[in-house]
N, CA, C and O atoms as CSV, one atom per row, in Angstrom:
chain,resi,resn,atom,element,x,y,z
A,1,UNK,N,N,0.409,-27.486,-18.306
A,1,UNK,CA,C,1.362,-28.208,-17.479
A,1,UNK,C,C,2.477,-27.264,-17.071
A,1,UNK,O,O,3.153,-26.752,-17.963
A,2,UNK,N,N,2.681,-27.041,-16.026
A,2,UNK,CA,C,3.915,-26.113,-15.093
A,2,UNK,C,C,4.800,-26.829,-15.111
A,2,UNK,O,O,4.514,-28.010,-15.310
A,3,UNK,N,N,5.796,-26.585,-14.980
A,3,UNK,CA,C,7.252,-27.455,-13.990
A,3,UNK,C,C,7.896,-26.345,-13.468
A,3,UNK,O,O,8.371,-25.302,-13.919
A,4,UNK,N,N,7.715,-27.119,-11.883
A,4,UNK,CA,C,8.868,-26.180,-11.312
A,4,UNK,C,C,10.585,-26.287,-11.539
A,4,UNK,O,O,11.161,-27.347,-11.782
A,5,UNK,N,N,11.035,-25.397,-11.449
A,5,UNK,CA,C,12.417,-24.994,-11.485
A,5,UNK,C,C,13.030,-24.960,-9.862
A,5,UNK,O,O,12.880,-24.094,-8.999
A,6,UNK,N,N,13.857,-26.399,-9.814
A,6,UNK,CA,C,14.247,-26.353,-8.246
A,6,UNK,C,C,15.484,-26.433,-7.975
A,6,UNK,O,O,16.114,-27.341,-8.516
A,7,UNK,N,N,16.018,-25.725,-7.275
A,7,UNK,CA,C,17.975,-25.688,-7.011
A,7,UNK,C,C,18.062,-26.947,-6.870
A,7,UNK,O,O,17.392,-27.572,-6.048
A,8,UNK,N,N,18.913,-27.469,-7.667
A,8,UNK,CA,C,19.342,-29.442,-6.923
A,8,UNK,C,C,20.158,-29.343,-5.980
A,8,UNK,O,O,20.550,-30.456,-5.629
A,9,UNK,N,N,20.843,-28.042,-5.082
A,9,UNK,CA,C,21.528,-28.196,-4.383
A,9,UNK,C,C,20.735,-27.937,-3.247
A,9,UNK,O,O,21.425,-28.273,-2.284
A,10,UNK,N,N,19.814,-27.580,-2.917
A,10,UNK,CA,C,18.503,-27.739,-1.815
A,10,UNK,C,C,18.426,-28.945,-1.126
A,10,UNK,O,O,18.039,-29.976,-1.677
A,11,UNK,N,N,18.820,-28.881,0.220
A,11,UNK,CA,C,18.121,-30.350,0.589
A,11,UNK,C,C,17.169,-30.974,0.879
A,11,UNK,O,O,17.065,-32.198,0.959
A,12,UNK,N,N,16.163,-29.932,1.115
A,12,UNK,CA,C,14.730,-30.028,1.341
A,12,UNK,C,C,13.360,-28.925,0.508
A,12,UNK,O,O,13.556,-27.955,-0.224
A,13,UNK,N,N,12.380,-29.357,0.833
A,13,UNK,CA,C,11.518,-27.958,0.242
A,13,UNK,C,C,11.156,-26.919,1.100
A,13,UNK,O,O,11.642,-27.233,2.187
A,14,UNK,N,N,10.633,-25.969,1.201
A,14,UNK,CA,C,9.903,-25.243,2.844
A,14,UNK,C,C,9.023,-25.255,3.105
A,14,UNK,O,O,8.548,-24.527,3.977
A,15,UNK,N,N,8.020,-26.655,2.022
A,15,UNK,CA,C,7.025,-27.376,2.780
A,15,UNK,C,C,7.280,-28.654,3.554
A,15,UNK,O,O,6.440,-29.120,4.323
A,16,UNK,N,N,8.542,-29.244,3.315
A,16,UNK,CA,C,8.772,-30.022,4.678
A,16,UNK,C,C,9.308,-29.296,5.871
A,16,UNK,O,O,9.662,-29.943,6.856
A,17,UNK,N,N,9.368,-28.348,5.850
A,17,UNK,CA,C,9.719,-28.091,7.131
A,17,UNK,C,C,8.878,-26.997,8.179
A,17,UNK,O,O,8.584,-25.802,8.177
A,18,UNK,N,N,8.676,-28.275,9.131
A,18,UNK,CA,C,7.735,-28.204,10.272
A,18,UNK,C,C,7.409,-26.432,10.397
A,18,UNK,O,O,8.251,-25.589,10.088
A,19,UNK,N,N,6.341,-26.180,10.791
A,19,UNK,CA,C,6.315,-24.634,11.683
A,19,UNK,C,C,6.754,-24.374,12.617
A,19,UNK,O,O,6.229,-25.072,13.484
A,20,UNK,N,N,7.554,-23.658,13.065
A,20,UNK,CA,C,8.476,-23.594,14.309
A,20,UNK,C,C,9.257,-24.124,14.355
A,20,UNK,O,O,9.705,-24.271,15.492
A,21,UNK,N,N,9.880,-24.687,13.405
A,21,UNK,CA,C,11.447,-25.063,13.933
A,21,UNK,C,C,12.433,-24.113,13.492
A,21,UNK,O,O,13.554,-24.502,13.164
A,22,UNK,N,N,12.030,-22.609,13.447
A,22,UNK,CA,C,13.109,-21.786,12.782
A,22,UNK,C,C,13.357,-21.307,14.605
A,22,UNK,O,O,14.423,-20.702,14.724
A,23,UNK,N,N,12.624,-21.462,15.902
A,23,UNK,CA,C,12.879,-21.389,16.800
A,23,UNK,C,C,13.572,-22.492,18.005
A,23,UNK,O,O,13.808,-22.256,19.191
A,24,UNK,N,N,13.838,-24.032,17.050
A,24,UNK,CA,C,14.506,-24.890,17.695
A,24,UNK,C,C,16.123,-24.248,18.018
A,24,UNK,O,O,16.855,-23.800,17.136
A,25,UNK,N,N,16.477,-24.324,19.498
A,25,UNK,CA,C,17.473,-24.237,19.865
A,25,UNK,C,C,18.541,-25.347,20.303
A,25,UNK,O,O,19.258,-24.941,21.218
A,26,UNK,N,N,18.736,-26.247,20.006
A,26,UNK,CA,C,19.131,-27.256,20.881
A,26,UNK,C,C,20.591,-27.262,21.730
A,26,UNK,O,O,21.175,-28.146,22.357
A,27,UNK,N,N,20.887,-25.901,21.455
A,27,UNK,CA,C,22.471,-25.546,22.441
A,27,UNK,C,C,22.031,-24.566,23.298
A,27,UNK,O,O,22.887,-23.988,23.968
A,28,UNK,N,N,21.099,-24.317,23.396
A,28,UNK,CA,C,20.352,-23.270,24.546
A,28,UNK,C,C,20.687,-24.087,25.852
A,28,UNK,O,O,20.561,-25.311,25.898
A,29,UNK,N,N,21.114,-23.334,26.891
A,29,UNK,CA,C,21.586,-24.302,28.346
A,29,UNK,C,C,19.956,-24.043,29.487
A,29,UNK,O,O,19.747,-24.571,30.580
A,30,UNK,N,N,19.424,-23.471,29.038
A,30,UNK,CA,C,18.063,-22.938,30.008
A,30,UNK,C,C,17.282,-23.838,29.787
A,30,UNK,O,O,16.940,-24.211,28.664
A,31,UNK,N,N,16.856,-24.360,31.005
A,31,UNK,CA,C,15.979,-25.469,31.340
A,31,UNK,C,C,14.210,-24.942,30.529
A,31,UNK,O,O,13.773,-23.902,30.036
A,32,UNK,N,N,13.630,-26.409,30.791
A,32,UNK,CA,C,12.467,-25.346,30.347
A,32,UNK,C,C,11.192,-25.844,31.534
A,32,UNK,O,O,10.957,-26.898,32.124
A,33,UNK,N,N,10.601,-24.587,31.508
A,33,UNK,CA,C,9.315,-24.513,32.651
A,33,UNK,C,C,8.643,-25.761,32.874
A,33,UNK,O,O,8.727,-26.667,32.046
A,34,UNK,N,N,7.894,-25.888,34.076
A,34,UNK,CA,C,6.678,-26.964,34.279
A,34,UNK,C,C,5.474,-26.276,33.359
A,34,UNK,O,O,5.176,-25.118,33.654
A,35,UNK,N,N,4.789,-26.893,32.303
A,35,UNK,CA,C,3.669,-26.427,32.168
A,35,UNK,C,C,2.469,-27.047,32.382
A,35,UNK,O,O,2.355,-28.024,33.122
A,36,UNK,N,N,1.525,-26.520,31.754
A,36,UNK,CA,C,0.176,-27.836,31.487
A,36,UNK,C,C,-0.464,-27.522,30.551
A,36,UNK,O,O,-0.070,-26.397,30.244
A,37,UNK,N,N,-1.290,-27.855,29.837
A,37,UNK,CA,C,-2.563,-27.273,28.788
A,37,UNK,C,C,-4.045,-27.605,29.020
A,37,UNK,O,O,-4.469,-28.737,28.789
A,38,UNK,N,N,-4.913,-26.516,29.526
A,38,UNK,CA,C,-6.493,-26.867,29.809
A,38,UNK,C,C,-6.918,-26.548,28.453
A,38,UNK,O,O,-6.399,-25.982,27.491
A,39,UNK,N,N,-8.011,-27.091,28.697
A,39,UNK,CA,C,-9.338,-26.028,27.263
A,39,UNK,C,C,-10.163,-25.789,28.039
A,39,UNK,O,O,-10.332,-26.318,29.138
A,40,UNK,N,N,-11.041,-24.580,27.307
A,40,UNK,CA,C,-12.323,-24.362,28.377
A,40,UNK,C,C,-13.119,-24.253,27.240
A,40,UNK,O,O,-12.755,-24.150,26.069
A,41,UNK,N,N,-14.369,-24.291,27.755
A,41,UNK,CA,C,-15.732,-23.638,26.761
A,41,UNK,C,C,-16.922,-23.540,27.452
A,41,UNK,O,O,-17.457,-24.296,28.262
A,42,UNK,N,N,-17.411,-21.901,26.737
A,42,UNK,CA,C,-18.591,-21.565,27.114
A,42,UNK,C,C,-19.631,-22.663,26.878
A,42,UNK,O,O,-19.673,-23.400,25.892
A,43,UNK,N,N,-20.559,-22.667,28.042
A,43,UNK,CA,C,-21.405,-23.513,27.951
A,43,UNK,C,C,-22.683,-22.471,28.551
A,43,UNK,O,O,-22.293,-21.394,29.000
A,44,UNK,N,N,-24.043,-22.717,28.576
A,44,UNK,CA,C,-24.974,-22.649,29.160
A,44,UNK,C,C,-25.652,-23.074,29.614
A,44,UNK,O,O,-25.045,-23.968,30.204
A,45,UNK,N,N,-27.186,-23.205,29.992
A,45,UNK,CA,C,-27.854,-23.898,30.660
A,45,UNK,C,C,-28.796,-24.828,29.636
A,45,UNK,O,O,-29.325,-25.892,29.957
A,46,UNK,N,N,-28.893,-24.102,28.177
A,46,UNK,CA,C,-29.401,-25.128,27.057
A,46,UNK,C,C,-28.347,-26.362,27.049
A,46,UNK,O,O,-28.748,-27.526,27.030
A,47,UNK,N,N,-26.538,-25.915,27.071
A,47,UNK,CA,C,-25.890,-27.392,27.054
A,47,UNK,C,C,-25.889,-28.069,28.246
A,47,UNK,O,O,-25.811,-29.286,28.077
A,48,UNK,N,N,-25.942,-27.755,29.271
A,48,UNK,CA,C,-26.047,-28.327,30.841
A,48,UNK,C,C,-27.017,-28.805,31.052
A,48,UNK,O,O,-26.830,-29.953,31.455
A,49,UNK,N,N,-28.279,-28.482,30.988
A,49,UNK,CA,C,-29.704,-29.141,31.401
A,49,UNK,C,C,-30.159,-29.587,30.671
A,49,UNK,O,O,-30.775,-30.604,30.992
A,50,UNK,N,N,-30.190,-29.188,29.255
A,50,UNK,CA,C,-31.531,-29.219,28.397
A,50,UNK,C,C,-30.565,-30.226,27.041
A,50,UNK,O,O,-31.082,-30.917,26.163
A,51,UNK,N,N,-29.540,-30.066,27.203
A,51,UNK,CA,C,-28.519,-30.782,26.052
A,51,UNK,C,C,-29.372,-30.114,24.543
A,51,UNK,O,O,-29.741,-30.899,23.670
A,52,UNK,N,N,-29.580,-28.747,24.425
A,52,UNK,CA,C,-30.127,-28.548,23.147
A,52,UNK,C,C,-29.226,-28.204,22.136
A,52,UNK,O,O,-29.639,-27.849,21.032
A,53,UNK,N,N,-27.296,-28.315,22.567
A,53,UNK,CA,C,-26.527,-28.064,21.646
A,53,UNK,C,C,-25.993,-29.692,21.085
A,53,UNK,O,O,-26.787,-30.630,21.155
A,54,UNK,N,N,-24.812,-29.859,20.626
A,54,UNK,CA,C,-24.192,-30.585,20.443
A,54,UNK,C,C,-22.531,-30.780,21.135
A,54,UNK,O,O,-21.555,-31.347,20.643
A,55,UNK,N,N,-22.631,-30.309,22.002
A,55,UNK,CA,C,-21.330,-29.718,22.506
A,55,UNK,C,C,-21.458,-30.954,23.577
A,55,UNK,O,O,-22.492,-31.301,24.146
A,56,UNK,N,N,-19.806,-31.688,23.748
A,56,UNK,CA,C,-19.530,-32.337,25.004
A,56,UNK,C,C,-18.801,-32.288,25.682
A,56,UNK,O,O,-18.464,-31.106,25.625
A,57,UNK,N,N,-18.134,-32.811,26.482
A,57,UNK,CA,C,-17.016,-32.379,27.096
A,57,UNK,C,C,-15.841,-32.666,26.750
A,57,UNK,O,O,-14.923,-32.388,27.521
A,58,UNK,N,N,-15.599,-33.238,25.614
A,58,UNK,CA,C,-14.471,-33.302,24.535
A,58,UNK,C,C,-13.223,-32.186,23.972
A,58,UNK,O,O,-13.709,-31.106,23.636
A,59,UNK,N,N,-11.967,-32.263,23.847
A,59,UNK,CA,C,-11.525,-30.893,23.336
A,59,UNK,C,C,-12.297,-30.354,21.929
A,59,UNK,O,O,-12.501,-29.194,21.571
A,60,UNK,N,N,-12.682,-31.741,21.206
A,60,UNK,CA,C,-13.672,-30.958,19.826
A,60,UNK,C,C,-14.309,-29.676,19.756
A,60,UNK,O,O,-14.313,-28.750,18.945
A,61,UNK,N,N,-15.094,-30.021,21.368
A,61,UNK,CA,C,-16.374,-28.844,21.464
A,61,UNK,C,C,-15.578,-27.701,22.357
A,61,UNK,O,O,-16.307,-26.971,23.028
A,62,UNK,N,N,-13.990,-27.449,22.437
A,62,UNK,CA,C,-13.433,-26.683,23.123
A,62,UNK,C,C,-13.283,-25.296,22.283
A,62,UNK,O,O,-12.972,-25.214,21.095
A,63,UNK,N,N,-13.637,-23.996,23.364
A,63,UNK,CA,C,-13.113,-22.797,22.356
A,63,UNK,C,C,-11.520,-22.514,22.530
A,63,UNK,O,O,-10.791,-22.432,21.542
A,64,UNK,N,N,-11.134,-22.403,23.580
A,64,UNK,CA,C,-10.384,-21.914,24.279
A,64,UNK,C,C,-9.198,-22.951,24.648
A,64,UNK,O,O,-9.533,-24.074,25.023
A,65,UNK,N,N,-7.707,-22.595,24.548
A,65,UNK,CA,C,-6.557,-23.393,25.419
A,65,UNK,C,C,-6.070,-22.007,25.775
A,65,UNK,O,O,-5.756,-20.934,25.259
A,66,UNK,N,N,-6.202,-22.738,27.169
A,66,UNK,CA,C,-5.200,-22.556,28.477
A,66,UNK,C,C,-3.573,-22.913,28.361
A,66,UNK,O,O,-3.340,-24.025,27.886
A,67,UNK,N,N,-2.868,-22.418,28.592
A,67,UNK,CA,C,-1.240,-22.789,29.040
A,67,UNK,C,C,-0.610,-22.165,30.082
A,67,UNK,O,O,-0.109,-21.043,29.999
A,68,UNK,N,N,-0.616,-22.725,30.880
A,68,UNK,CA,C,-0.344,-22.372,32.287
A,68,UNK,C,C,1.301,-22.968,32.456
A,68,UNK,O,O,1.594,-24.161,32.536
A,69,UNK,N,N,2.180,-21.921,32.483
A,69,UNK,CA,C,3.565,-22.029,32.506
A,69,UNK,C,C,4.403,-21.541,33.984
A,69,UNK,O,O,4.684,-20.382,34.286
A,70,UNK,N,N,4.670,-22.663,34.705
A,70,UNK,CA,C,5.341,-22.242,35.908
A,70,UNK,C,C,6.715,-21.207,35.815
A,70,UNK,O,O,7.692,-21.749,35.297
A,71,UNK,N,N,6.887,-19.913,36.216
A,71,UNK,CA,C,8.436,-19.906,36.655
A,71,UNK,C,C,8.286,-19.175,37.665
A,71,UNK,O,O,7.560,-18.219,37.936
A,72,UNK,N,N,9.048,-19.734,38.176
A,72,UNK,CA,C,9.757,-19.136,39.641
A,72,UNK,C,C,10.788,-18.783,39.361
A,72,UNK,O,O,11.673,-19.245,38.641
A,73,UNK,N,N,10.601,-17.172,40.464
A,73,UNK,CA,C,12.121,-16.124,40.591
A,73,UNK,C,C,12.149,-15.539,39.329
A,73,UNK,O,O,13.134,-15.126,38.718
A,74,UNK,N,N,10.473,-15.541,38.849
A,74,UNK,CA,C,10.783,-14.692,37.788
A,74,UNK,C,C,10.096,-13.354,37.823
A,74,UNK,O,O,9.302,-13.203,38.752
A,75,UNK,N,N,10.284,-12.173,36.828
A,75,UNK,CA,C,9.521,-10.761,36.772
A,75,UNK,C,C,8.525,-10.802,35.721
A,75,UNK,O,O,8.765,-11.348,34.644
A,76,UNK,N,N,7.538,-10.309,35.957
A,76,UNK,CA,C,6.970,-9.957,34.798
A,76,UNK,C,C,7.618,-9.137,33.235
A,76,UNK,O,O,7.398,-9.207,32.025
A,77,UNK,N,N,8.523,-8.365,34.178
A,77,UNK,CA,C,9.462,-7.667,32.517
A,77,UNK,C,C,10.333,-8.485,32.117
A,77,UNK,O,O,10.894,-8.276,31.041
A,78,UNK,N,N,10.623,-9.520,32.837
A,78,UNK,CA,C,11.742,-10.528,31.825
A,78,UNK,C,C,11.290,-11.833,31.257
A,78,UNK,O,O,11.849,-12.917,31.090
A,79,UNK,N,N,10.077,-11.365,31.011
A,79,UNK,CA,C,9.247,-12.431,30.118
A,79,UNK,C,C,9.001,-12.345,28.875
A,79,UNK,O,O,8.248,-11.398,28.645
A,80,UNK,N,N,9.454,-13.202,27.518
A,80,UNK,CA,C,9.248,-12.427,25.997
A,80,UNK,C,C,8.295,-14.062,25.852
A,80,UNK,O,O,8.479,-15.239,26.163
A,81,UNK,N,N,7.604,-13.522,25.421
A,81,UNK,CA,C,6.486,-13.990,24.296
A,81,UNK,C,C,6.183,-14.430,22.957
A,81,UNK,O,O,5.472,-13.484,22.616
A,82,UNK,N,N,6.212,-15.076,22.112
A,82,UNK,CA,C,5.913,-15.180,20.605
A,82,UNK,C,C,5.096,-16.153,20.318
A,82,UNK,O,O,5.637,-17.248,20.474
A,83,UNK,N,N,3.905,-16.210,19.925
A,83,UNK,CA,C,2.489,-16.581,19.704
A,83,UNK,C,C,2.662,-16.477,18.354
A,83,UNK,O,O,2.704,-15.437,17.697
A,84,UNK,N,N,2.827,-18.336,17.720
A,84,UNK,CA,C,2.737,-18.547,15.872
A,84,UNK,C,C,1.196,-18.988,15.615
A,84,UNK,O,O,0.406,-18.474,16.406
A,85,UNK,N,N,0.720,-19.725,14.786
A,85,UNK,CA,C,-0.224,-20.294,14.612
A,85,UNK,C,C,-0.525,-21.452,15.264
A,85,UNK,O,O,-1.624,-21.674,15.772
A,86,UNK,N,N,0.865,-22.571,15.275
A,86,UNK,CA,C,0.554,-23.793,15.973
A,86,UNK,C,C,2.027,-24.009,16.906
A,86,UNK,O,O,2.592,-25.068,17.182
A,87,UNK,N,N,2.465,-22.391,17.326
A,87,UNK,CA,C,3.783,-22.644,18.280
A,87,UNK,C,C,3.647,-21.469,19.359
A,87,UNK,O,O,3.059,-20.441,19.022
A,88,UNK,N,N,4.267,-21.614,20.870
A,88,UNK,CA,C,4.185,-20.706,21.606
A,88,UNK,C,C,5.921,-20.600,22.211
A,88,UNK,O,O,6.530,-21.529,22.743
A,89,UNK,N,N,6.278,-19.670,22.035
A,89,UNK,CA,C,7.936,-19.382,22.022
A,89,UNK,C,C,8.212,-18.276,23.574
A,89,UNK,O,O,8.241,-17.045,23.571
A,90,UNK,N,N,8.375,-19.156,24.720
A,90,UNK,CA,C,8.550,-18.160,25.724
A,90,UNK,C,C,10.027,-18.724,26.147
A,90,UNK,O,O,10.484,-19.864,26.227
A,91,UNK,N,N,10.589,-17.384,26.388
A,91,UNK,CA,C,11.919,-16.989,26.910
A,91,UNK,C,C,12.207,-15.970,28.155
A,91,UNK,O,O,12.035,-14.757,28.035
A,92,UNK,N,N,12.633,-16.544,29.284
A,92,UNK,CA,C,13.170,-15.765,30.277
A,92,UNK,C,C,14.825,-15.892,30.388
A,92,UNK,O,O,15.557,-16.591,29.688
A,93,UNK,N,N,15.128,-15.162,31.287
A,93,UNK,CA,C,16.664,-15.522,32.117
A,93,UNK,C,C,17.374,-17.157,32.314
A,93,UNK,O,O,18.396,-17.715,31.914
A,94,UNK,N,N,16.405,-17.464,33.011
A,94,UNK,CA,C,16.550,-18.348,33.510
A,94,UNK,C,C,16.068,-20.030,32.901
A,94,UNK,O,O,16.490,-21.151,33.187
A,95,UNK,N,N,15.247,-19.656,32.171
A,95,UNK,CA,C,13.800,-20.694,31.586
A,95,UNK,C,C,13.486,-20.435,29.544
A,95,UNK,O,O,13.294,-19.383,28.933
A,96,UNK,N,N,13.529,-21.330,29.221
A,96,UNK,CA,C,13.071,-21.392,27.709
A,96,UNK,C,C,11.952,-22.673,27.238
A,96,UNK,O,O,12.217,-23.874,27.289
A,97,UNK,N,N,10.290,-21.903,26.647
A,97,UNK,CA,C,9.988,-23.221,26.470
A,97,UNK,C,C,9.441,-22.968,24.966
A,97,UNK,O,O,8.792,-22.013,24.541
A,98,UNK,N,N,9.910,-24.129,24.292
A,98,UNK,CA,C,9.293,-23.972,22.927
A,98,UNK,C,C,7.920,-25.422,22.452
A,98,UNK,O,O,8.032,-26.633,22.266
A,99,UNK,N,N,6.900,-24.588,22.423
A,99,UNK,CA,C,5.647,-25.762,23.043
A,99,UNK,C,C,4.933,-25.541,20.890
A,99,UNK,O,O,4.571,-24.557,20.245
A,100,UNK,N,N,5.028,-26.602,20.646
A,100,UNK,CA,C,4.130,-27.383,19.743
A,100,UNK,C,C,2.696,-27.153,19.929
A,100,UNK,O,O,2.490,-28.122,20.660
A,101,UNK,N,N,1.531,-26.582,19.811
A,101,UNK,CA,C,0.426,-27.112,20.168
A,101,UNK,C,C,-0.197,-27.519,19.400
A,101,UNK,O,O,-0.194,-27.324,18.185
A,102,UNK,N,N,-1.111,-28.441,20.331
A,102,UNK,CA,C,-2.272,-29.648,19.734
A,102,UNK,C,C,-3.058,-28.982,18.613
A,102,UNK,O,O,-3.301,-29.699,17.643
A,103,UNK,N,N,-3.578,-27.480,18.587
A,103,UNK,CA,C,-4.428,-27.522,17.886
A,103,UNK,C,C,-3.562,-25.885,17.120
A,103,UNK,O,O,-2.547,-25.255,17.417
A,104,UNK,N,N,-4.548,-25.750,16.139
A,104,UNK,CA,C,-4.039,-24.361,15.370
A,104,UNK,C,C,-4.607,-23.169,16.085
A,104,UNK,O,O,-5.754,-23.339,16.500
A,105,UNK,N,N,-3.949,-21.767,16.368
A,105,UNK,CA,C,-4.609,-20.916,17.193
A,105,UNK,C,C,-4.747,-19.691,16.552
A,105,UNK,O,O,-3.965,-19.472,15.627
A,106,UNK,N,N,-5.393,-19.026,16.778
A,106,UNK,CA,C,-5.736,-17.349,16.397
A,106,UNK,C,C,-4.278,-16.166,17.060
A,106,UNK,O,O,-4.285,-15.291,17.926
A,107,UNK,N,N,-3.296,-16.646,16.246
A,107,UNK,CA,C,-2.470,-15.810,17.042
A,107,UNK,C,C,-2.258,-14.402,17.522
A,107,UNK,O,O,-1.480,-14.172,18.448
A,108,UNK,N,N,-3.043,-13.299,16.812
A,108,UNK,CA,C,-3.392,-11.917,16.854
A,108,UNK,C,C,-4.756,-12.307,18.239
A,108,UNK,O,O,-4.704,-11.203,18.782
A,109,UNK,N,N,-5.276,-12.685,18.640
A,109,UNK,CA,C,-5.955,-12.262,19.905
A,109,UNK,C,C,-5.823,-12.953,20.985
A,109,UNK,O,O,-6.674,-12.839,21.867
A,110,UNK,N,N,-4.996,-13.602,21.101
A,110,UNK,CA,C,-4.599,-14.168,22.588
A,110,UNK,C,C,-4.429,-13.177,23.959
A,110,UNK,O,O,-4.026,-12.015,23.898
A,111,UNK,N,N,-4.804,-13.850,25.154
A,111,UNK,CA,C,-4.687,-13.214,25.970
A,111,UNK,C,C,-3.780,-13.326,27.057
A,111,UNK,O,O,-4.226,-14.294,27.672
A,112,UNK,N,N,-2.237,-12.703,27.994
A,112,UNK,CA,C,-1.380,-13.039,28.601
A,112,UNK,C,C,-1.790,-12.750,29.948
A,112,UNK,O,O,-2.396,-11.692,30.111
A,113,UNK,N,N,-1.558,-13.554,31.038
A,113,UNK,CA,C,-1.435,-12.490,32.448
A,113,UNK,C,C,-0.666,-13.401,33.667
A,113,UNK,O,O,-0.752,-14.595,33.954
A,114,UNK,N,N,-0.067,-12.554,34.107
A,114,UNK,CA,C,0.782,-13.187,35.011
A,114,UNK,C,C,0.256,-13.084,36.164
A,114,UNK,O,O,-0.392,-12.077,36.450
A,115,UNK,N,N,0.444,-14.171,37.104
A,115,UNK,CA,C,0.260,-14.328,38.395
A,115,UNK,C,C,1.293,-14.352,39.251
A,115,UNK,O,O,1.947,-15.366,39.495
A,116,UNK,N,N,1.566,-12.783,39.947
A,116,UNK,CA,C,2.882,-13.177,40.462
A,116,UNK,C,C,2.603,-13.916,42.221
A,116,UNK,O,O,3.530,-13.966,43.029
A,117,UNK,N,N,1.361,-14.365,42.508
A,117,UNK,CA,C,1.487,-14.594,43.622
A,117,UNK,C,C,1.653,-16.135,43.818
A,117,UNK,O,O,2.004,-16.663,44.874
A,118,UNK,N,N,1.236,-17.030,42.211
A,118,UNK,CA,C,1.588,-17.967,41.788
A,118,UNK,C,C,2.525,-18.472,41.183
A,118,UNK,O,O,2.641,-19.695,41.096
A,119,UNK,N,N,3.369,-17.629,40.652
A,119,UNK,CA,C,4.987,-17.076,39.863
A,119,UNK,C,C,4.196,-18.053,38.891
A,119,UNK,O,O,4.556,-19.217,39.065
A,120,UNK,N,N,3.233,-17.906,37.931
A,120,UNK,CA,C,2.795,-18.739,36.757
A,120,UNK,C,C,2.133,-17.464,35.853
A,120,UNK,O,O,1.747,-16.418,36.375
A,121,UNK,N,N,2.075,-17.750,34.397
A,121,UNK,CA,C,1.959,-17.019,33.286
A,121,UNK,C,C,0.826,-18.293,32.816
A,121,UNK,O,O,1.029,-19.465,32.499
A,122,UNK,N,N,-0.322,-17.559,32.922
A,122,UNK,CA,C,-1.433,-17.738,31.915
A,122,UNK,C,C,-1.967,-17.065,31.108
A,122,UNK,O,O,-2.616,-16.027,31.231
A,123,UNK,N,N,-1.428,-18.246,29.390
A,123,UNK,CA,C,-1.562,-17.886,28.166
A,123,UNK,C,C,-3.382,-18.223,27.902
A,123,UNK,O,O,-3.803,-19.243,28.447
A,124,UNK,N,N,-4.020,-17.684,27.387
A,124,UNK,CA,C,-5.676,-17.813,26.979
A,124,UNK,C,C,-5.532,-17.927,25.580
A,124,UNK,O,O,-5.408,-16.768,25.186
A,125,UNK,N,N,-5.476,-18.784,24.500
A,125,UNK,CA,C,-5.585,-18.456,23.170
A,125,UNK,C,C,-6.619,-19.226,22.292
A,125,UNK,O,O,-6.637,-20.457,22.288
A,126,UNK,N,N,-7.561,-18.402,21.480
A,126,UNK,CA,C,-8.920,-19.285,20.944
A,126,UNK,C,C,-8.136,-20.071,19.772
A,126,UNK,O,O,-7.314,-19.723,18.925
A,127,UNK,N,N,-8.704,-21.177,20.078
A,127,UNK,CA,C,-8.760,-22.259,19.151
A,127,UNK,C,C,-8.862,-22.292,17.466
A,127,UNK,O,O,-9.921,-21.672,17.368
A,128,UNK,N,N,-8.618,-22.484,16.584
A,128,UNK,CA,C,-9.010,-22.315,15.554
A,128,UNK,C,C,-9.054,-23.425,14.482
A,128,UNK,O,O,-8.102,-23.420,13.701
A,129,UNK,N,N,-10.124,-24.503,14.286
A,129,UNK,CA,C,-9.892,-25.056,13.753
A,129,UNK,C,C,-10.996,-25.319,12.242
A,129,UNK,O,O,-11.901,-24.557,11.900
A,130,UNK,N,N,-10.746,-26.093,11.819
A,130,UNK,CA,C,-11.810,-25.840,10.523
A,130,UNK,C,C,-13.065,-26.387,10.958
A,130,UNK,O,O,-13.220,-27.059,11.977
A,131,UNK,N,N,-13.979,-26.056,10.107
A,131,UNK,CA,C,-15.409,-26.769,10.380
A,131,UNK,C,C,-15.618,-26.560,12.120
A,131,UNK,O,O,-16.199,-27.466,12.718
A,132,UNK,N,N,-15.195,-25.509,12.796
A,132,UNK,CA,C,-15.611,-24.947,13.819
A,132,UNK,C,C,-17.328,-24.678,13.741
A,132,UNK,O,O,-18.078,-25.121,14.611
A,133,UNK,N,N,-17.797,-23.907,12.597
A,133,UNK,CA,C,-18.812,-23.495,12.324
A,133,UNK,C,C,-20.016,-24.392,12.631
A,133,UNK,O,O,-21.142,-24.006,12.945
A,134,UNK,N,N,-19.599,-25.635,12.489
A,134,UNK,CA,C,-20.109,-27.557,12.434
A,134,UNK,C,C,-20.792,-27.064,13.998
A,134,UNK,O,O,-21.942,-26.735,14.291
A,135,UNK,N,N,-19.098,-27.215,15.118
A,135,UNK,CA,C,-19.685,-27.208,16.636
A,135,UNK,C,C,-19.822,-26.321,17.072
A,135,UNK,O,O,-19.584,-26.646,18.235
A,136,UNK,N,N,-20.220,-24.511,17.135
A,136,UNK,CA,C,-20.160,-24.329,17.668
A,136,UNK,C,C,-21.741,-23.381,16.988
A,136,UNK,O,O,-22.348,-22.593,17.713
């Protein structure tokens, strides 16, 4: 039998507290972007014609989220980035968005690229969830 030893002057543990909220700002004056969130997934012609996988068009059977983040009047160099496990932390001049996501992600291989003819930043980041192995 253990017992922990806990400051009583603590008001919480640092398992209640959420992931990403060491990046909540709430006196920040910068608006934050239009975004959206797709998923995509490889499919083939065994899941398209022949249905020989188990895969549907569900986010379940998704590899991939999309985050497609509008800014306008912006540069590509005044764009910062920070990719957590289940948080995406973007900061410009002008624009701040701190996005929650739906699912847990592979944060070491994500992929960034900007469209400046769209003034939009598309984030690519694989999915990661348990029992992946199940669907895919």
């Amino acid at each position: 039998f253990q017992v922990k030893t806990e400051n009583r002057k603590t008001i919480w543990n640092t398992e209640e507290v959420p992931e990403g909220s060491e990046f909540d700002d709430t006196w920040d004056p910068r608006e934050q972007p239009e975004y959206q969130i797709l998923f995509k997934q490889c499919v083939g012609t065994e899941d398209v014609f022949f249905g020989m996988t188990r895969k549907d068009p569900s986010t379940a059977c998704c590899e991939d989220m999309v985050v497609k983040i509008k800014l306008p009047e912006t540069k590509y160099s005044d764009i910062t980035l920070d990719i957590q496990d289940k948080v995406l932390d973007l900061r410009t001049p002008k624009k701040k968005l701190l996005l929650h996501l739906p699912y847990r992600v592979d944060s070491k291989n994500g992929k960034a690229r900007f469209l400046s003819e769209e003034e939009t930043l598309e984030v690519t980041l694989r999915v990661s969830r348990k029992f992946d192995f199940i669907n895919f």
